[in-house]
C-alpha positions as CSV (number, residue, x, y, z in Angstrom):
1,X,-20.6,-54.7,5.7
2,X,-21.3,-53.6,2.1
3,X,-19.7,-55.7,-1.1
4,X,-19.1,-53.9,-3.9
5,X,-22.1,-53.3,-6.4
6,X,-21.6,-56.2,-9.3
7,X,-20.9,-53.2,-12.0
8,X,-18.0,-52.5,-10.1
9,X,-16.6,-55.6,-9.9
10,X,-17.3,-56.1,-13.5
11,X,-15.2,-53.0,-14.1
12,X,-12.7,-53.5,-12.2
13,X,-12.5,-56.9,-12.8
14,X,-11.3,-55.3,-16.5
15,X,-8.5,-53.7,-15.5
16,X,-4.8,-55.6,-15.6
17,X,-4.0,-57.4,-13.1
18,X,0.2,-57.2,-12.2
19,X,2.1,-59.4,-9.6
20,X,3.2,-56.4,-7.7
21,X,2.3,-56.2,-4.0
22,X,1.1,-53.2,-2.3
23,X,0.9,-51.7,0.9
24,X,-1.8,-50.0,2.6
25,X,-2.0,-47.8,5.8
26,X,-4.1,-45.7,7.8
27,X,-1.8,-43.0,9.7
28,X,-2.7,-39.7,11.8
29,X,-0.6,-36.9,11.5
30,X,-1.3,-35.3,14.6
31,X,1.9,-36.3,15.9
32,X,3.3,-34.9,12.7
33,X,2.0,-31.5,13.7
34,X,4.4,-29.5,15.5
35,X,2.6,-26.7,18.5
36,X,2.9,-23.7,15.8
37,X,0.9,-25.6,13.1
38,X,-2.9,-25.5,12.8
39,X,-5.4,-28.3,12.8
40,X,-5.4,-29.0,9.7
41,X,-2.1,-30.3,9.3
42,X,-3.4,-33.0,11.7
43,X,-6.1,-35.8,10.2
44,X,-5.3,-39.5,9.0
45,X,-3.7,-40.3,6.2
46,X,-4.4,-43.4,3.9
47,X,-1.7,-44.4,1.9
48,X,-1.9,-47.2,-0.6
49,X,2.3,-47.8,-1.9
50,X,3.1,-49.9,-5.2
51,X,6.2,-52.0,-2.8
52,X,7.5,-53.3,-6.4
53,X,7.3,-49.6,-7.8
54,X,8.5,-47.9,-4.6
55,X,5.8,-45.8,-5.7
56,X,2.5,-44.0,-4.2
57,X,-0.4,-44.9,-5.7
58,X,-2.9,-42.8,-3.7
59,X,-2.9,-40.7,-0.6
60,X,-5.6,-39.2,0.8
61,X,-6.2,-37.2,4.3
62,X,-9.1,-37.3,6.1
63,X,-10.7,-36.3,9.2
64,X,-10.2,-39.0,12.3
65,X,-14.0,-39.5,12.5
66,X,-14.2,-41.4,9.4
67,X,-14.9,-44.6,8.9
68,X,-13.3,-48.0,7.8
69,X,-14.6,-47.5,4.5
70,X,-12.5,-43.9,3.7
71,X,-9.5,-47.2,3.8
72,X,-11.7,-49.2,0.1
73,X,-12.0,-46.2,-1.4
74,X,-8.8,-44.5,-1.6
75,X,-7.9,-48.2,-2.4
76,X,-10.1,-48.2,-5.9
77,X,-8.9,-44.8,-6.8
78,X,-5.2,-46.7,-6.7
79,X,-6.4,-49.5,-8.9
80,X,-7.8,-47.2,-11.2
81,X,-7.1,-43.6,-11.3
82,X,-3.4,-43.8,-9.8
83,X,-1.2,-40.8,-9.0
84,X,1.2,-40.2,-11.9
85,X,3.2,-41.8,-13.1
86,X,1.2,-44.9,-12.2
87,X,-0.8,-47.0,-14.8
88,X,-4.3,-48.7,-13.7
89,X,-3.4,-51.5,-12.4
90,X,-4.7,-54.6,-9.8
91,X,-2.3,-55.7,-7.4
92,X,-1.7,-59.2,-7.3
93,X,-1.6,-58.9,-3.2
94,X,-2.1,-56.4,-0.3
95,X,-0.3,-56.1,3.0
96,X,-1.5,-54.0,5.7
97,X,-0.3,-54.1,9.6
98,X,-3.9,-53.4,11.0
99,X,-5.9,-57.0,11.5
100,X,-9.4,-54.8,11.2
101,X,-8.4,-53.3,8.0
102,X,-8.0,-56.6,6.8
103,X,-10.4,-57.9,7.8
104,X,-12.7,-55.4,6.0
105,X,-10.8,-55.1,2.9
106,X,-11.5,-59.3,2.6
107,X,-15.3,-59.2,2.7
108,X,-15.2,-55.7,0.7
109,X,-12.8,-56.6,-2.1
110,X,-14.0,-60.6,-2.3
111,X,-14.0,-61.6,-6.2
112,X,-11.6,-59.3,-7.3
113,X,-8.8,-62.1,-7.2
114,X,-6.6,-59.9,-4.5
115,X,-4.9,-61.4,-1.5
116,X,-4.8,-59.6,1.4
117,X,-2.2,-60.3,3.9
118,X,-1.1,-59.1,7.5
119,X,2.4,-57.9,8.3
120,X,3.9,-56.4,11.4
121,X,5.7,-54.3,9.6
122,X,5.3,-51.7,6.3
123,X,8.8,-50.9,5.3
124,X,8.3,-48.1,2.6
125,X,5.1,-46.8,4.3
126,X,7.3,-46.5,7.5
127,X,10.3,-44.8,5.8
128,X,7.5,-42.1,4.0
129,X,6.3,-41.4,7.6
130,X,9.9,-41.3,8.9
131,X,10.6,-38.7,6.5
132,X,7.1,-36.9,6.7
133,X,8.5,-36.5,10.4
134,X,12.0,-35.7,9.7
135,X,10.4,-32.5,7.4
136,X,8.1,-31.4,9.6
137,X,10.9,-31.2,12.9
138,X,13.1,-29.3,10.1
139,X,10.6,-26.4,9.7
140,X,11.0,-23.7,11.7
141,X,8.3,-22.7,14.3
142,X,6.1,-19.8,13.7
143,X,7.4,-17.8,16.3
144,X,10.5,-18.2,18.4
145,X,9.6,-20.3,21.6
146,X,10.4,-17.6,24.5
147,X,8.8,-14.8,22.6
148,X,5.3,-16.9,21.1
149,X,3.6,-16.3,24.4
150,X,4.6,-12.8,25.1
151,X,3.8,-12.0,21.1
152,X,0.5,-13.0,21.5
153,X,0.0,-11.4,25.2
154,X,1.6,-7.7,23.6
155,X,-1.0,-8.3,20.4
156,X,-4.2,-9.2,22.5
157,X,-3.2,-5.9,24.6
158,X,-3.3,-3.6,21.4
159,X,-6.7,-5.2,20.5
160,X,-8.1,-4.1,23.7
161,X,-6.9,-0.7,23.0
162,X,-8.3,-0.8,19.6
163,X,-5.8,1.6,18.0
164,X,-7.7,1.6,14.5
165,X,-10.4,3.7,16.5
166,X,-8.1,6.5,16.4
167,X,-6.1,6.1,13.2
168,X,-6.9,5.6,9.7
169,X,-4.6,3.3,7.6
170,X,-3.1,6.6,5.9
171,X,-1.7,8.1,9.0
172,X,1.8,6.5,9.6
173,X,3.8,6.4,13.3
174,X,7.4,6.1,13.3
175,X,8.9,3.8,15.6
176,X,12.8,3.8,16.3
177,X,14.1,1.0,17.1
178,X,17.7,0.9,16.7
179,X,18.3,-2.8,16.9
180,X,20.0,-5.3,14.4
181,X,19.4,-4.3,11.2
182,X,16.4,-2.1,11.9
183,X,16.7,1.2,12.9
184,X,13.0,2.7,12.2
185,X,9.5,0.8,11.5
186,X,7.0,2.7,9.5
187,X,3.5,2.0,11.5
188,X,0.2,1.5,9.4
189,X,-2.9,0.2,10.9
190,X,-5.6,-1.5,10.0
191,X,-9.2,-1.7,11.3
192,X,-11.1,1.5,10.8
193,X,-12.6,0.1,8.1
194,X,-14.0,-2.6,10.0
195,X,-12.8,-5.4,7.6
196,X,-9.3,-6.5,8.2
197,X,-7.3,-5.9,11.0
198,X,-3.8,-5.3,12.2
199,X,-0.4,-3.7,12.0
200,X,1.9,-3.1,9.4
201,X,5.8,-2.6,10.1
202,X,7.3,-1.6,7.3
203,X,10.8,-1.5,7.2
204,X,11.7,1.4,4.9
205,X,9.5,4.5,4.3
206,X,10.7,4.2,0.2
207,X,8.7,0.5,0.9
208,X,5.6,1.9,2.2
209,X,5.3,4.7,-0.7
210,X,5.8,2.6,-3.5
211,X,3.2,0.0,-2.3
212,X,0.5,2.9,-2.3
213,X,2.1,4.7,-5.4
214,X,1.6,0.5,-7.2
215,X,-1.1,0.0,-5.7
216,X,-3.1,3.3,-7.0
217,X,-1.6,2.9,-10.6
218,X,-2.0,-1.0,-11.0
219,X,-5.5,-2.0,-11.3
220,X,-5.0,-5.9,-12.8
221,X,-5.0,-8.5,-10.3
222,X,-1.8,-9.8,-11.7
223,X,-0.4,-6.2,-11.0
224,X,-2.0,-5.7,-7.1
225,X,-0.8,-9.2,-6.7
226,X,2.8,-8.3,-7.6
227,X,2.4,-4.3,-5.8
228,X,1.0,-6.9,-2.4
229,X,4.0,-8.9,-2.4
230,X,6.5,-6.3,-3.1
231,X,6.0,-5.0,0.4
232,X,9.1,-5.0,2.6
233,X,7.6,-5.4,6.1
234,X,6.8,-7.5,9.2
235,X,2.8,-8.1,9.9
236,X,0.1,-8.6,12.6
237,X,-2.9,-9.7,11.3
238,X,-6.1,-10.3,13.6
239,X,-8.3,-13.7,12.4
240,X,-10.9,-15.3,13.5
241,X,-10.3,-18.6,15.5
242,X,-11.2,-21.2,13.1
243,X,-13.8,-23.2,15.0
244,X,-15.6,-20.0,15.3
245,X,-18.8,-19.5,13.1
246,X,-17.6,-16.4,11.3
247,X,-17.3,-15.3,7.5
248,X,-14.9,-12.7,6.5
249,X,-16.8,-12.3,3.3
250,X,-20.4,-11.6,5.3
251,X,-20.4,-7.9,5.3
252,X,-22.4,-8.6,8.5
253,X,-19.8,-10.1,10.0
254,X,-17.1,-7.8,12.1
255,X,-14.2,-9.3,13.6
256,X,-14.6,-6.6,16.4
257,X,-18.0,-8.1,17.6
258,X,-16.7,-11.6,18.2
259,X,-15.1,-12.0,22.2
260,X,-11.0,-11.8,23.1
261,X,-10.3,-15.4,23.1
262,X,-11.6,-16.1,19.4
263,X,-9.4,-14.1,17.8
264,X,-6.2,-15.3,16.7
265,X,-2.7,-12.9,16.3
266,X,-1.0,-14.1,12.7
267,X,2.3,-13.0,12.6
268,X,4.8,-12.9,9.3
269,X,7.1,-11.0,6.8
270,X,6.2,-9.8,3.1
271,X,9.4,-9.2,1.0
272,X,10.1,-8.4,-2.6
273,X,12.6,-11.6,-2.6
274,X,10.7,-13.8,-0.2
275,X,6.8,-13.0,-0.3
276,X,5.1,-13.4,2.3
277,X,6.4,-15.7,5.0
278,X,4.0,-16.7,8.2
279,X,6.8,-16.6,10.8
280,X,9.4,-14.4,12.1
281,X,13.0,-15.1,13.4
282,X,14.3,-14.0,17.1
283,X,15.6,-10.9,15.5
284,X,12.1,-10.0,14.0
285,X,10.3,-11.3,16.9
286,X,12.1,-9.1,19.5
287,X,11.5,-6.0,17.4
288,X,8.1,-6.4,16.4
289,X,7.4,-7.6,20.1
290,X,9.4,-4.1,21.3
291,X,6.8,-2.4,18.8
292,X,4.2,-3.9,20.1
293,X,4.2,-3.1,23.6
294,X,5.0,0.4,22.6
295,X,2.4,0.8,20.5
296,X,0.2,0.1,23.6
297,X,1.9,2.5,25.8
298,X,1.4,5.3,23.3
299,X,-2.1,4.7,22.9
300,X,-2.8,4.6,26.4
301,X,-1.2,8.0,27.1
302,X,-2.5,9.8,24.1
303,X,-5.9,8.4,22.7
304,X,-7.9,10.8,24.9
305,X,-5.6,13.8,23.3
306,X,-6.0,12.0,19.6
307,X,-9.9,11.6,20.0
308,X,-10.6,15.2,20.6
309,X,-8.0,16.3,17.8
310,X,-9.7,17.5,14.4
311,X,-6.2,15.6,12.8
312,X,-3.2,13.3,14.4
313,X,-1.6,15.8,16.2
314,X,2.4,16.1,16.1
315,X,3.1,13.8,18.9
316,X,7.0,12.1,20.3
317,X,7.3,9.8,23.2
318,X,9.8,7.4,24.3
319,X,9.6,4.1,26.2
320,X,11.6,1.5,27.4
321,X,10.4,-2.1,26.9
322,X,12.0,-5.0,29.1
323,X,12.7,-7.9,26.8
324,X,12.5,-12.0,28.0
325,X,15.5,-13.1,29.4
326,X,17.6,-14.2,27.3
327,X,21.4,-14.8,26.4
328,X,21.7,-11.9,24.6
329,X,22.8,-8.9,25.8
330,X,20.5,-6.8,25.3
331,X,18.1,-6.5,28.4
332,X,15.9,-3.4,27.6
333,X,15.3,-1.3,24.3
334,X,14.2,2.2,24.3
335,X,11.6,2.6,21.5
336,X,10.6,6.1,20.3
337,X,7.3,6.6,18.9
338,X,6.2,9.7,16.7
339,X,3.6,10.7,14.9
340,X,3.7,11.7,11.0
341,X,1.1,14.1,10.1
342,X,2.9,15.3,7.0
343,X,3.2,12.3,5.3
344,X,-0.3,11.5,6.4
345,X,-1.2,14.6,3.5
346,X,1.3,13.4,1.1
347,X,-0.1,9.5,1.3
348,X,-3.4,11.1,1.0
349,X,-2.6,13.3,-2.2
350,X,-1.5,9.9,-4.1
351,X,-3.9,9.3,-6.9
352,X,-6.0,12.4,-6.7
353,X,-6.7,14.3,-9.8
354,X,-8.0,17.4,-10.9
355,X,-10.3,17.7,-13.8
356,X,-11.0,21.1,-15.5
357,X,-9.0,22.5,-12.2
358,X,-11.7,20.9,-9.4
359,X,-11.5,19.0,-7.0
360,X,-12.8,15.4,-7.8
361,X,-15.6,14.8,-5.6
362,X,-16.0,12.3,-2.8
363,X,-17.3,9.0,-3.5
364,X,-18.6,6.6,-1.1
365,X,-21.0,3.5,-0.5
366,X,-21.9,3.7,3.5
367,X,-24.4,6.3,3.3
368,X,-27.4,3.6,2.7
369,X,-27.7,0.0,4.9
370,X,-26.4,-3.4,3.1
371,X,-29.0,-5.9,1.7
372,X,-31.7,-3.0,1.8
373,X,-34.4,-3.9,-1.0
374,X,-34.1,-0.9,-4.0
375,X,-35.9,-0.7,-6.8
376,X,-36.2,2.4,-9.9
377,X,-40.4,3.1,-10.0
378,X,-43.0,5.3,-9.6
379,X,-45.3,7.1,-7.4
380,X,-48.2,8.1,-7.9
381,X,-48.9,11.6,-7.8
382,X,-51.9,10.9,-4.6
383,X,-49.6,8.9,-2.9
384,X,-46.9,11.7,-3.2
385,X,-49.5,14.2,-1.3
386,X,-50.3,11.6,1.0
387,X,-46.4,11.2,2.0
388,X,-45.7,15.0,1.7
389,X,-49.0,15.3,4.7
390,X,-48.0,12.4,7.1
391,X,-46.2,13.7,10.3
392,X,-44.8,10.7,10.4
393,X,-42.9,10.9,7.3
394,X,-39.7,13.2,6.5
395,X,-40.2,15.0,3.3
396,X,-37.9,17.4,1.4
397,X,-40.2,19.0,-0.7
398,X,-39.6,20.9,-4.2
399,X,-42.1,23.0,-5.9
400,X,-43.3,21.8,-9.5
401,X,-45.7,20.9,-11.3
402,X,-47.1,17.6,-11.4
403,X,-47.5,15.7,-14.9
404,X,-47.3,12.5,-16.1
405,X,-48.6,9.9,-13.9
406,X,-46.2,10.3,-11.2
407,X,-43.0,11.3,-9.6
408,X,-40.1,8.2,-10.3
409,X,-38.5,7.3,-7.6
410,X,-35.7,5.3,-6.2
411,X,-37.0,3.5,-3.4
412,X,-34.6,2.2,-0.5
413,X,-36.6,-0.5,1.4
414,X,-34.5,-1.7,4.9
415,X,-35.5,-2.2,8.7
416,X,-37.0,1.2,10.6
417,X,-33.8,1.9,12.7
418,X,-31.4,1.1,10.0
419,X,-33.9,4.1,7.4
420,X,-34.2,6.3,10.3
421,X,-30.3,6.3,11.0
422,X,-30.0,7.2,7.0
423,X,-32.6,10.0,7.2
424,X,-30.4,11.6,10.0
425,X,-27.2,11.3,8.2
426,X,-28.6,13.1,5.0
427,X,-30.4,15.4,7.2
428,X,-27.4,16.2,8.7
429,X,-25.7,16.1,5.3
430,X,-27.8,19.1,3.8
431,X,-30.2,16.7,1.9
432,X,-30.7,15.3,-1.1
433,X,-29.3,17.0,-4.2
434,X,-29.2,14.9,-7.3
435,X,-29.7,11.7,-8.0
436,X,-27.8,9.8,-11.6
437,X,-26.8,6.8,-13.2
438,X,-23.4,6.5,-14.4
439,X,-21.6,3.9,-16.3
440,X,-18.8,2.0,-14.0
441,X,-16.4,-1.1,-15.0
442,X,-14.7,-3.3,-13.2
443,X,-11.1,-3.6,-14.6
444,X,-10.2,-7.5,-13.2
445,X,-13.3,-9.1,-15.5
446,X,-13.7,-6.5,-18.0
447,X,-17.8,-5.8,-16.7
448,X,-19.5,-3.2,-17.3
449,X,-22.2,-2.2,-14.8
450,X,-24.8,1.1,-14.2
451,X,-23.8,2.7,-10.8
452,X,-26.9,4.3,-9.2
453,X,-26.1,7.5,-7.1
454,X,-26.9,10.0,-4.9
455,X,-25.3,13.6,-4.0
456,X,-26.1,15.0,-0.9
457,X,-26.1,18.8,-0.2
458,X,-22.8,18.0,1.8
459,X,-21.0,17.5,-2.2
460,X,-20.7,13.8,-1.1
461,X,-21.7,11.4,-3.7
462,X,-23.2,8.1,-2.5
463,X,-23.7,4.6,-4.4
464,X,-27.1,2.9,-3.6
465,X,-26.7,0.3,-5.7
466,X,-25.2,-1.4,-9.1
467,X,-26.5,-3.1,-11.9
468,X,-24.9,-5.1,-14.7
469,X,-24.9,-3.7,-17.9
470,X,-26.6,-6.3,-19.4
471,X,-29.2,-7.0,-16.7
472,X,-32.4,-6.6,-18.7
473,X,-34.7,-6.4,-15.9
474,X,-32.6,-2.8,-15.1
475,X,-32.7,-1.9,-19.0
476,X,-36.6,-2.1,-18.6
477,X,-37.1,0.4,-15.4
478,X,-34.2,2.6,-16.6
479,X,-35.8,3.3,-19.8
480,X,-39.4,3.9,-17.9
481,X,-37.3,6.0,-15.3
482,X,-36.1,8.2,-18.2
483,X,-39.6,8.7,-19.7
484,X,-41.1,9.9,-16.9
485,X,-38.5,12.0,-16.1
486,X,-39.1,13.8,-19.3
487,X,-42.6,14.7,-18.4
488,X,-41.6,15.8,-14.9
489,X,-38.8,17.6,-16.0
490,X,-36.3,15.9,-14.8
491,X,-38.2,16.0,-11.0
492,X,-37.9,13.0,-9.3
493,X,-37.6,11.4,-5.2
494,X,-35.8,9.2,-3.1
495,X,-38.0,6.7,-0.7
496,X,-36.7,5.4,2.7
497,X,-39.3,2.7,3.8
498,X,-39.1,0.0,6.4
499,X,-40.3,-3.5,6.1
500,X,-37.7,-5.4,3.9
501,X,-38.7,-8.6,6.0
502,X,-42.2,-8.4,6.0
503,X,-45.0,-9.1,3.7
504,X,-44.3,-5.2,1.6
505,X,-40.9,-5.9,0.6
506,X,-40.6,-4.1,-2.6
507,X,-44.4,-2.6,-2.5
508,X,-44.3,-0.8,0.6
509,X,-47.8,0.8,2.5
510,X,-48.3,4.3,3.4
511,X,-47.1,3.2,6.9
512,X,-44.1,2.0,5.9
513,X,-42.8,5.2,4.0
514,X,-40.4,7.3,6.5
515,X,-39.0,9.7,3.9
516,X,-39.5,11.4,0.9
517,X,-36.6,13.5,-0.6
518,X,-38.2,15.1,-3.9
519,X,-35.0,15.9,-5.7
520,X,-33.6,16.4,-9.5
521,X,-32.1,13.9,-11.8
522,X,-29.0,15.1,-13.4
523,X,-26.2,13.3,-15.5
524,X,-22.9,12.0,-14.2
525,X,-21.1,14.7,-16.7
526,X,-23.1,17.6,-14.5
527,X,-21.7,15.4,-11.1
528,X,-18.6,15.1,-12.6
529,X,-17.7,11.8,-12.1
530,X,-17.8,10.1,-15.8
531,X,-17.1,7.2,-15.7
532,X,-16.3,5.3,-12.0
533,X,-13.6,2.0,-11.8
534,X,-14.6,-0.6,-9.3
535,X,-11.1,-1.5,-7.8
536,X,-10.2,-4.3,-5.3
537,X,-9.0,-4.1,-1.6
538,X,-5.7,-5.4,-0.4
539,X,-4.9,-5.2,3.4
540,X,-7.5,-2.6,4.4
541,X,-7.1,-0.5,1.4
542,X,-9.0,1.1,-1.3
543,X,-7.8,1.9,-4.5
């Protein structure tokens, strides 16, 4: 057992001493925790209760596996950094109902002139507990009890299926229902991105417009906060089971790769009066549960139609789903299911512009593998010929001449599967058109940053990387990259290389050069594209 160093004693030995009495407890809340509630509503909790004051001093919750000591600890930050409205403060005497935690808090506290006492009993500790529980049992559960296991069967069904293979969040499936108060849910799924998924039943088609419509117009967080929670609609969203080793914010991480039985269902409601709320009521339940299960049978009688459409074909079916037995009534409702094609084009017209009477071109950031290595340099004009002559090496080629000391280039450094897949796309693309710079900000911080591009033959622009506009290691190469442009008039290339692992990361060999695309620079005025807004993803979106 460890005393207390004698500079703590010293200190502590400063602070007032009073003639209340406190009492001290070490409580799980497991029990606390009702089926519907996660883990980490479980723990132990140490309490440490002024019993002249009626009032907590300091609470703490901590995980079961820690020790005796967690007990000392929470007991000091009472004595001298108490909860509000509390004053530092040593307590004349201690009582606790656990003979090892006295024991302890004797040879720990020893010197500090504070009796510590045993009772069977901790009468305000117990009533806090007594209503800690009474709270708890008054919460609802997250789902209703005869339709929690049938809710999470129906939702582990449509992840089998894997709806978001077929559908993109913009195309919408009306589902009548016709019970209670809902008569038709307005279907969005999410998944094709391959960053969130799950289903979105909104409950008004007027709901479901204005959230895109606020959501392309607002561009604080303040605002997409408020467009988010202005939703009216019932939710499916797919996690990860906590104990799993998975980060939603590791682009390398997809929810799709992990197994069946480590993902986890989260059901809820988003309303303009409420917010969002993670539960549903009997009524909600037995609709989104009807929706569900139709939702399966649909995509199990159409996908292989769907699939080999160009577009969501114009589709209506009709099932009846059996609901639990229950005391109501109502023993089976027919659900209707049709496809919305129409508004598919009128969600998708939101928020696109016309400049000079053309079409804004495409923008996109896929074309090129995450955490590749690039950096703006040069190539010399031997090692150009060398690349152009190796059969082993793609090269789109461009007749000019060759002055200066070399051709700039961007060079895109990743592993040899992940650069040969990119030289396919663009092959298959048309090629390498143009390559820019053009200023970008981000909106939420007020940042300016240098977006570096690509367009491929295909009219596609592509964003290979970004640099902040105050980065002066970029300023450097950007200013090099525009004086040697100016001797090669304005000729310039695009390397794919492998080896970002291995000892050539950022100075590839000969070897490791796959592709060369010898290509033009051009201005973002002559793409078109000015200047580009880096805006934030809400539920699958982008805005």
């Amino acid at each position: 057992m460890s005393n207390l160093p004698l500079n703590t004693l010293r200190r502590l030995k400063k602070i007032p001493q009073s003639p209340s009495v406190w009492e001290g407890d070490r409580r799980s809340l497991t029990a606390l925790a009702s089926e519907s509630s996660s883990e980490e509503e479980g723990g132990d909790c140490i309490l440490w209760v002024d019993g002249s004051e009626g009032m907590v001093r300091a609470m703490e919750i901590i995980s079961p596996e820690i020790g005796v000591e967690a007990i000392a600890r929470t007991l000091l930050r009472a004595i001298e950094s108490p909860q509000s409205p509390g004053r530092p403060s040593r307590p004349k005497k201690i009582v606790v109902r656990d003979r090892e935690i006295q024991f302890f808090l004797r040879g720990a506290l020893q010197n500090l002139e504070i009796a510590i006492d045993y009772v069977p009993e901790l009468p305000i500790i117990d009533e806090l507990f007594r209503s800690f529980a009474e709270f708890q049992s008054a919460r609802p559960p997250r789902l209703p009890p005869q339709y929690a296991k049938r809710l999470r069967e129906a939702s582990d069904e449509l992840w089998k299926i894997a709806p978001w293979e077929y559908f993109e969040d913009c195309d919408i499936l009306a589902i009548e229902v016709n019970h209670g108060d809902i008569e038709t849910l307005y279907i969005t799924l999410l998944g094709m991105l391959g960053q969130e998924y799950g289903v979105l039943f909104y409950r008004s088609l007027d709901s479901l417009k204005r959230f895109r419509a606020s959501a392309i117009e607002k561009h604080s967080m303040e605002a997409l906060e408020s467009a988010f929670l202005s939703q009216d609609c019932l939710f499916l969203n797919y996690e990860a089971d906590e104990d799993v080793d998975f980060d939603p914010e590791d682009e390398d991480d997809n929810l799709a790769d992990l197994p069946l039985e480590d993902i986890v269902p989260i059901f809820g409601s988003l309303h303009p009066y409420e917010g969002l709320r993670p539960f549903l009521d009997e009524e909600e339940a037995i609709v989104v549960y009807a929706s569900l299960k139709a939702l399966v049978a649909f995509f199990e009688e159409c996908s292989d139609r769907i699939e080999v459409e160009d577009r969501v074909p114009v589709l209506k079916k009709s099932y009846a789903i059996a609901l639990p037995a229950t005391d109501s009534p109502v023993k089976t409702l027919e659900i209707g299911i049709t496809t919305l094609p129409d508004l598919t084009n009128e969600l998708l017209s939101m928020g696109i512009g016309e400049e000079d009477g053309e079409d804004f071109p495409e923008i996109r950031d896929d074309l090129f593998p995450d955490k590749s290595f690039v950096s703006i340099g040069m190539l010399p004009w031997s090692t150009v010929e060398l690349v152009r002559t190796n059969p082993r090496a793609y090269n789109q080629s461009l007749e000019f001449p060759e002055e200066g000391e070399g051709l700039p280039i961007i060079l895109i450094q990743t592993s040899r599967p992940k650069a040969k897949d990119t030289i396919v796309r663009i092959q298959n693309e048309g090629g390498i058109e143009a390559i820019s710079f053009t200023p970008g900000e981000d909106p939420l911080t007020d940042t300016e940053y240098d977006l570096g591009v690509v367009k491929t033959g295909g009219g596609v622009i592509y964003v290979f990387s970004e640099y902040s506009g105050d980065d002066p290691t970029h300023i450097r190469a950007k200013k090099n990259w525009t004086q040697r442009l100016k001797k090669t008039k304005g000729h310039c290339g695009l390397v794919l290389a492998m080896g970002v692992t291995g000892a050539s990361r950022g100075k590839p060999k000969l070897k490791d050069m796959l592709a060369l695309f010898e290509t033009r620079a051009v201005d973002s005025e002559e793409l078109g594209i000015g200047t580009l807004q880096m805006i934030p993803q809400i539920m699958g979106m982008d805005w």
